[in-house]
C-alpha positions as CSV (number, residue, x, y, z in Angstrom):
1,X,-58.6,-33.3,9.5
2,X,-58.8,-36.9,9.9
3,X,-58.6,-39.0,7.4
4,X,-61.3,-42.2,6.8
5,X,-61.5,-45.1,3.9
6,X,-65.2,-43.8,2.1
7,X,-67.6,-46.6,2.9
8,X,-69.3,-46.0,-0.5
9,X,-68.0,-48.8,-3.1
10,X,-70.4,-49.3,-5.8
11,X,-67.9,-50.6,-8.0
12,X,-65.7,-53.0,-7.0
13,X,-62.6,-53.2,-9.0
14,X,-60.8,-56.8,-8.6
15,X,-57.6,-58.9,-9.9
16,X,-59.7,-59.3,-12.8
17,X,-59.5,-57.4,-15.6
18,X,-62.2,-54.8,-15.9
19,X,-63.2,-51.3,-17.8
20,X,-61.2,-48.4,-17.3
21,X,-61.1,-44.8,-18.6
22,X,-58.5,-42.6,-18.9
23,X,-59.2,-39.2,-18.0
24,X,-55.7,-37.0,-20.1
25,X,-55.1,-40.2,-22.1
26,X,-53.0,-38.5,-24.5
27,X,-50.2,-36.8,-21.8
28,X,-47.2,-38.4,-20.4
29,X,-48.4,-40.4,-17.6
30,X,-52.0,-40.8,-19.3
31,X,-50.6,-42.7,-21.8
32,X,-48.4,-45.3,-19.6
33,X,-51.6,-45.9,-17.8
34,X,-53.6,-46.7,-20.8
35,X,-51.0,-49.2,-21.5
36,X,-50.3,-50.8,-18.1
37,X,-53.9,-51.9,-17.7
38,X,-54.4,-53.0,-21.1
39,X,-51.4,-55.1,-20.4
40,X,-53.2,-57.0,-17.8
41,X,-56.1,-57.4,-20.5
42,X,-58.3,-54.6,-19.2
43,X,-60.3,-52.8,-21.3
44,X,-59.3,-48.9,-21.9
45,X,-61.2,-46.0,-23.4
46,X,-58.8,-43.1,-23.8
47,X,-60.4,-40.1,-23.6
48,X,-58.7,-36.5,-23.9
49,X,-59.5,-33.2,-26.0
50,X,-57.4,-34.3,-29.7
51,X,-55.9,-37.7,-30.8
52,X,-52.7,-38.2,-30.3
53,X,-50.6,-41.2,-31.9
54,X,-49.4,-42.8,-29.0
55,X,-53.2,-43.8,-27.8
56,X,-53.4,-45.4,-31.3
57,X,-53.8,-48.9,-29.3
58,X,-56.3,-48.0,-27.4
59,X,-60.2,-47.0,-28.0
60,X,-59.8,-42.8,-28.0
61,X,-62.7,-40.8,-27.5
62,X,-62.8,-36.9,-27.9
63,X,-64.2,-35.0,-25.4
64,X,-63.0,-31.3,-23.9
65,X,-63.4,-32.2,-20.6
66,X,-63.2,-29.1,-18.5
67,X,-65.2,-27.7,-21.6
68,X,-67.9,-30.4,-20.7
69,X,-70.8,-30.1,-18.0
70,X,-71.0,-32.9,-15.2
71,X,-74.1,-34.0,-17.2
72,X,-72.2,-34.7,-20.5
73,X,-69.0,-36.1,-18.2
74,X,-71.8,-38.7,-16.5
75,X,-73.2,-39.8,-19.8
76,X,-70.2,-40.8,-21.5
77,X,-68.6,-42.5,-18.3
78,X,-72.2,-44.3,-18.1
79,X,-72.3,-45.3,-21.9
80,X,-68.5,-46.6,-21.6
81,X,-69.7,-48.5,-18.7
82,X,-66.3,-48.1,-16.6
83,X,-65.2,-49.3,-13.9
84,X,-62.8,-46.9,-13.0
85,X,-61.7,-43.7,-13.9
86,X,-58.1,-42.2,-13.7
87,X,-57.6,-38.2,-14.2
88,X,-54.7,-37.8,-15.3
89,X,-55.2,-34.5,-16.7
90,X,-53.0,-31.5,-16.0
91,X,-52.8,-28.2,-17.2
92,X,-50.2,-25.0,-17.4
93,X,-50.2,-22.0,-17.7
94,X,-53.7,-20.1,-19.1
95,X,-55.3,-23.4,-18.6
96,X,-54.3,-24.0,-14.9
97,X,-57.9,-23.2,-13.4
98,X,-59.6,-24.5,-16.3
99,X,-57.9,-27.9,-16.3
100,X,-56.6,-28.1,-13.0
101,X,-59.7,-26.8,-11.1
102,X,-62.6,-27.0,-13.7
103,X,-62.6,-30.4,-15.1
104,X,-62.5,-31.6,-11.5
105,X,-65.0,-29.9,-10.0
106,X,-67.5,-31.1,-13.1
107,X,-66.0,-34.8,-12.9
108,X,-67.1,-34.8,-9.2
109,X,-70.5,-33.6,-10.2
110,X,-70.7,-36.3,-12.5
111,X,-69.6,-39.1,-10.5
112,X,-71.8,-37.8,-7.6
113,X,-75.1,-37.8,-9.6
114,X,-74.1,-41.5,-11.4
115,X,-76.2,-44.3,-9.7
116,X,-73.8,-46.6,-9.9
117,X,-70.5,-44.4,-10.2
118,X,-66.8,-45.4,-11.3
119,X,-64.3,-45.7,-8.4
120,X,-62.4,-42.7,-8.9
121,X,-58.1,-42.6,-9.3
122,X,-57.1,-38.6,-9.2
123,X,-53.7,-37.9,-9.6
124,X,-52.4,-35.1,-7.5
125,X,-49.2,-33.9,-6.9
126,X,-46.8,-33.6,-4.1
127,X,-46.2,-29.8,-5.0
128,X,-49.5,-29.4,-3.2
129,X,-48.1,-29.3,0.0
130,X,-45.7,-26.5,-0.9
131,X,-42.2,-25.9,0.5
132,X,-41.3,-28.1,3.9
133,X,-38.1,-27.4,6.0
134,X,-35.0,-29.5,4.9
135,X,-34.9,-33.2,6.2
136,X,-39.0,-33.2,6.6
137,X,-40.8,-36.6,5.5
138,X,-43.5,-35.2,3.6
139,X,-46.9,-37.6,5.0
140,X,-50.4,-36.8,4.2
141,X,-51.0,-34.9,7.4
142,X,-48.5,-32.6,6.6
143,X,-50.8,-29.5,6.0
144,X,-50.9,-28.0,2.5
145,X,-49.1,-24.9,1.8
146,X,-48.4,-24.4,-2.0
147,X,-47.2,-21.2,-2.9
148,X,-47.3,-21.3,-6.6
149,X,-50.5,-21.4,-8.3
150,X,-49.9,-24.5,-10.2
151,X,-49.5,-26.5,-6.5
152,X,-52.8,-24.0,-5.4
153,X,-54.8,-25.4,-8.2
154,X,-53.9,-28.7,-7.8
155,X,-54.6,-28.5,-4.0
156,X,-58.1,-27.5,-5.4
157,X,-59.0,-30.2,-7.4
158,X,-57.9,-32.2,-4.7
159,X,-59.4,-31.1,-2.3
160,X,-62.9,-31.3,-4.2
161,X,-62.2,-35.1,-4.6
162,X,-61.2,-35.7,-1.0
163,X,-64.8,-34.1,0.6
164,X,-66.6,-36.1,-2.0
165,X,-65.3,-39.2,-0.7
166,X,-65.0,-38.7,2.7
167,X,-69.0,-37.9,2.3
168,X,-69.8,-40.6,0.6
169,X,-70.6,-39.4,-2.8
170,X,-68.3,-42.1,-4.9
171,X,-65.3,-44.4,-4.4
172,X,-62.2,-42.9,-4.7
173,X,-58.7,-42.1,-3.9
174,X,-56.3,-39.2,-4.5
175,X,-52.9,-40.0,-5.4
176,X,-49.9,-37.4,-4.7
177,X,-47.3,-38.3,-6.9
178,X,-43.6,-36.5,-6.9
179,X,-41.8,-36.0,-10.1
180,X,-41.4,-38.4,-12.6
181,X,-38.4,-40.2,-14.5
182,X,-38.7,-42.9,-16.4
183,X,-38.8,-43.9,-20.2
184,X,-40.9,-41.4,-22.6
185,X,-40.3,-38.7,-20.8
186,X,-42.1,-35.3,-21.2
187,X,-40.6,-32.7,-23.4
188,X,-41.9,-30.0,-20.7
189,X,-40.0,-31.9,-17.6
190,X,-36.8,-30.6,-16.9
191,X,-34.7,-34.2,-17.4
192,X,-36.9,-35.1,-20.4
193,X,-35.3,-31.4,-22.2
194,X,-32.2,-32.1,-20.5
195,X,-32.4,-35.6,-22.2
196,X,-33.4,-34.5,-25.9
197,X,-30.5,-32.1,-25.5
198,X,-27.7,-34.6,-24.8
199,X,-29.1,-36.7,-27.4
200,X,-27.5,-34.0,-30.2
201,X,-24.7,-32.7,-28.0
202,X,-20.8,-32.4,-29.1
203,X,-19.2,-33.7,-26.5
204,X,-16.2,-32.1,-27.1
205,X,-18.2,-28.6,-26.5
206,X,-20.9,-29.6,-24.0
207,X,-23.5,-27.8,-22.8
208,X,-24.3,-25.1,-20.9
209,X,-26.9,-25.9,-18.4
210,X,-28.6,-24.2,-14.8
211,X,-28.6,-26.9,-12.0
212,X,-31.1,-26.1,-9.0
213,X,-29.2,-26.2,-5.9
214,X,-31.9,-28.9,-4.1
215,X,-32.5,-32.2,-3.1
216,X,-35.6,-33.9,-4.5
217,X,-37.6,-36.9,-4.3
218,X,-38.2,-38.9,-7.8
219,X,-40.1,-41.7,-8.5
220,X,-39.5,-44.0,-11.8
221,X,-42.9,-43.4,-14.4
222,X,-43.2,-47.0,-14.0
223,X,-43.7,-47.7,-10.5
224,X,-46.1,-44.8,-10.5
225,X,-48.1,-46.2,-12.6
226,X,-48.0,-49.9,-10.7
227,X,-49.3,-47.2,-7.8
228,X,-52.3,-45.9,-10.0
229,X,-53.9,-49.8,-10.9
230,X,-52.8,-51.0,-7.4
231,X,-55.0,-48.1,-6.2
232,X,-57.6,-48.8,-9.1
233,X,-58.2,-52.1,-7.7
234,X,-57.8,-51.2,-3.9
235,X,-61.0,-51.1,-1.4
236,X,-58.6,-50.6,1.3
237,X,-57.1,-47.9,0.8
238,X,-57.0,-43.8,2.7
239,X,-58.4,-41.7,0.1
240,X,-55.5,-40.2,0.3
241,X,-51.7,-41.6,-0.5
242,X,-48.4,-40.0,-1.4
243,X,-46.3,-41.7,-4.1
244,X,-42.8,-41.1,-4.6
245,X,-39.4,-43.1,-4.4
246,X,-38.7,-42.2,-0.6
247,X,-35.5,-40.6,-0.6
248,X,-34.4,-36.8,-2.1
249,X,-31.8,-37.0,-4.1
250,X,-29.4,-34.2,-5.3
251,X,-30.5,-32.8,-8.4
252,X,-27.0,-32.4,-9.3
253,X,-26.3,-35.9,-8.5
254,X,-29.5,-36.9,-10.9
255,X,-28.4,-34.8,-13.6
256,X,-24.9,-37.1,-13.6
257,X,-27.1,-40.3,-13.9
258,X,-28.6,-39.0,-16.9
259,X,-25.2,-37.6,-19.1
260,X,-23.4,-41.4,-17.8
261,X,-26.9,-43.1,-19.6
262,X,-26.1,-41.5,-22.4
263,X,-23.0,-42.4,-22.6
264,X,-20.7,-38.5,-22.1
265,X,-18.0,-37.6,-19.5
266,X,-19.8,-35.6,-16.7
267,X,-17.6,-32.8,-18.5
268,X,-20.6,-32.3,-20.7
269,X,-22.4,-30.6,-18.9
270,X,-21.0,-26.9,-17.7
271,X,-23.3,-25.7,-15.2
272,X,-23.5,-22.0,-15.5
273,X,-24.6,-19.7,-12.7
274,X,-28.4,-18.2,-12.5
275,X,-31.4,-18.8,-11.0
276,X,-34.0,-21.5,-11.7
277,X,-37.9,-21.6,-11.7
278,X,-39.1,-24.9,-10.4
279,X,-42.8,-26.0,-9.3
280,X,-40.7,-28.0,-6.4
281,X,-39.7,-26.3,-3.4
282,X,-35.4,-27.3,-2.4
283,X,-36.3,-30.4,-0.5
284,X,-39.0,-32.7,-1.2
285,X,-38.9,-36.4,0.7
286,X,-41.9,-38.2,0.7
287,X,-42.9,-40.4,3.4
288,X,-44.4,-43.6,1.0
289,X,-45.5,-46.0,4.5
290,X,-48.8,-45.7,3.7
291,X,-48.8,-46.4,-0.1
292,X,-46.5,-49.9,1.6
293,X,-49.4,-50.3,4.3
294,X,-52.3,-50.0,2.4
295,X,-51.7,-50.7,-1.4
296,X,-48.8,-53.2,-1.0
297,X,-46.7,-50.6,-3.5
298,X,-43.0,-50.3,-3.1
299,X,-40.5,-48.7,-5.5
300,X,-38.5,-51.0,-7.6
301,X,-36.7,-49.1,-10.2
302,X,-33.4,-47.6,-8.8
303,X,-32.6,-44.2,-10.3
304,X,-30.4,-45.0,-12.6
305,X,-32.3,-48.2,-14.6
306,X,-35.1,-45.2,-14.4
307,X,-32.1,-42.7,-16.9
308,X,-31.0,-45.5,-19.1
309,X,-34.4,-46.0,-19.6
310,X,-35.1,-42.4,-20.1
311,X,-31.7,-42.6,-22.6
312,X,-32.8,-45.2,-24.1
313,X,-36.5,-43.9,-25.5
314,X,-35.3,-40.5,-25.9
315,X,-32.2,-41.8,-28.2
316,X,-34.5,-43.8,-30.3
317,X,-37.5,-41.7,-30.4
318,X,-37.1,-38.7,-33.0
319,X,-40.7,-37.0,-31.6
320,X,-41.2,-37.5,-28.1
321,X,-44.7,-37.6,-26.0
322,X,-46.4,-34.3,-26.0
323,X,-47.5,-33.5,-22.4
324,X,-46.4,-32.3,-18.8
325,X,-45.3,-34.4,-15.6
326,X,-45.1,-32.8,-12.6
């Protein structure tokens, strides 16, 4: 399918701060995006289905999205008067359709009947494209094949974003983003477990610990999030753009990162024979020239200031952020 920039902008989001909502305010990535744009003095409604503390310094407003119709969704985005709107909502397990799929397809409705909609920031994942042969750049005209139905769902939602943009329904832009390191991990990643773990470990006994054999591409929370406003305040941009840090890495080789930020011998961790579930397939590279082309977005954390940083929020922190990165 090719790929054109929608020619729809009724709002046009610029250097200056403006009114953004935060679609999943209260999960991992939600709640570094409510903080990066109120850094830069924009205003931020957080909006997710219960109040957690870390939106505390930001405007939260309850809502059940998925649970709401596109009617509801378009009156609250009209009363906040925003300017944007990230989703950065994500759902497992029994809630995959009804998070992933649901609240998406209602979202869109909304937007679409708005007369003077949001621009639109949906975050996708790079698990939509499924598995890829070893040493493949993952672009966005690779063609989708996700084999699990978390990648399925997500391939959905985005999906159902990408049509309404390319017809000109709203302003919008669909973010694929690879996994996620960085400081305030979530508990449900594997590196932010593997992090809370080391944080109580004996080193003298280690511990026991299943290592995928695969090469991955990870990208530091925080330049994922310079991504997400750089694409907030983009007119430029694909509706379409893969995020990540450009390079797979070893997962073996990441897991050592981690145990020398904390401070252990690489002895601490015995890796034990078995086999592991992952959303990710055993290679993932993606190809980021088009986030450099078109949102001026590069990388800049290396891997490991992205596990001392990790470390360093997870050793202080005695409850961590609730919520799932990919």
């Amino acid at each position: 399918m090719t790929e054109k920039t929608s020619a729809v902008a009724p709002s046009k989001p610029s250097a200056n701060p403006f009114r953004v909502a935060v679609l999943g305010a209260t999960g991992c990535l939600g709640r570094h995006i409510c903080t990066a744009f109120a850094a830069d003095g924009s205003e931020v409604v957080a909006i997710a289905r219960r109040y957690a503390p870390g939106t505390a310094a930001h405007r939260f407003r309850s809502l059940d999205l998925a649970g709401s119709t596109s009617e509801e969704l378009a009156r609250v985005l009209t009363q906040e008067n925003a300017d944007v709107v990230v989703n950065a909502t994500l759902g497992w397990g029994d809630e995959l359709h009804y998070t992933n799929v649901q609240l998406v397809e209602r979202l869109v409705g909304a937007l679409t009947a708005m007369r003077t909609p949001p621009r639109l920031v949906h975050l996708g994942t790079i698990h939509e494209y499924g598995p890829v042969p070893f040493g493949t750049a993952i672009h966005e005209d690779t063609p989708p094949a996700p084999t699990n139905p978390y990648g399925q769902t997500k391939l959905t939602a985005s999906r159902m974003v990408l049509d309404a943009v390319r017809n000109n329904a709203f302003d919008g832009v669909v973010l694929r983003v690879a996994n996620t390191v960085g400081p305030h991990p979530s508990l449900e990643s594997f590196f932010g477990s593997l992090a809370v773990r080391l944080r109580d470990v004996d080193a003298a006994t280690g511990i026991e610990l299943t290592i995928a054999d695969a090469e991955r591409d990870y990208v530091d929370v925080r330049d994922a999030v310079d991504a997400v406003a750089r694409a907030a305040r983009s007119t430029l941009a694909d509706p379409l753009v893969n995020i990540g840090c450009g390079q797979a890495m070893s997962v073996r080789k990441l897991v050592t990162e981690l145990v020398t930020a904390a401070g252990l011998p690489v002895e601490a961790i015995q890796e034990q024979r078995g086999e592991v579930h992952s959303r990710g397939g055993d290679w993932v590279q993606v190809d980021i020239s088009r986030a450099a082309r078109l949102l001026g977005w590069r990388p800049r954390f290396a891997i490991g200031e992205s596990m001392r940083a990790m470390w360093d929020t997870v050793r202080e922190d005695q409850s961590l952020p609730a919520g799932t990165s990919d």
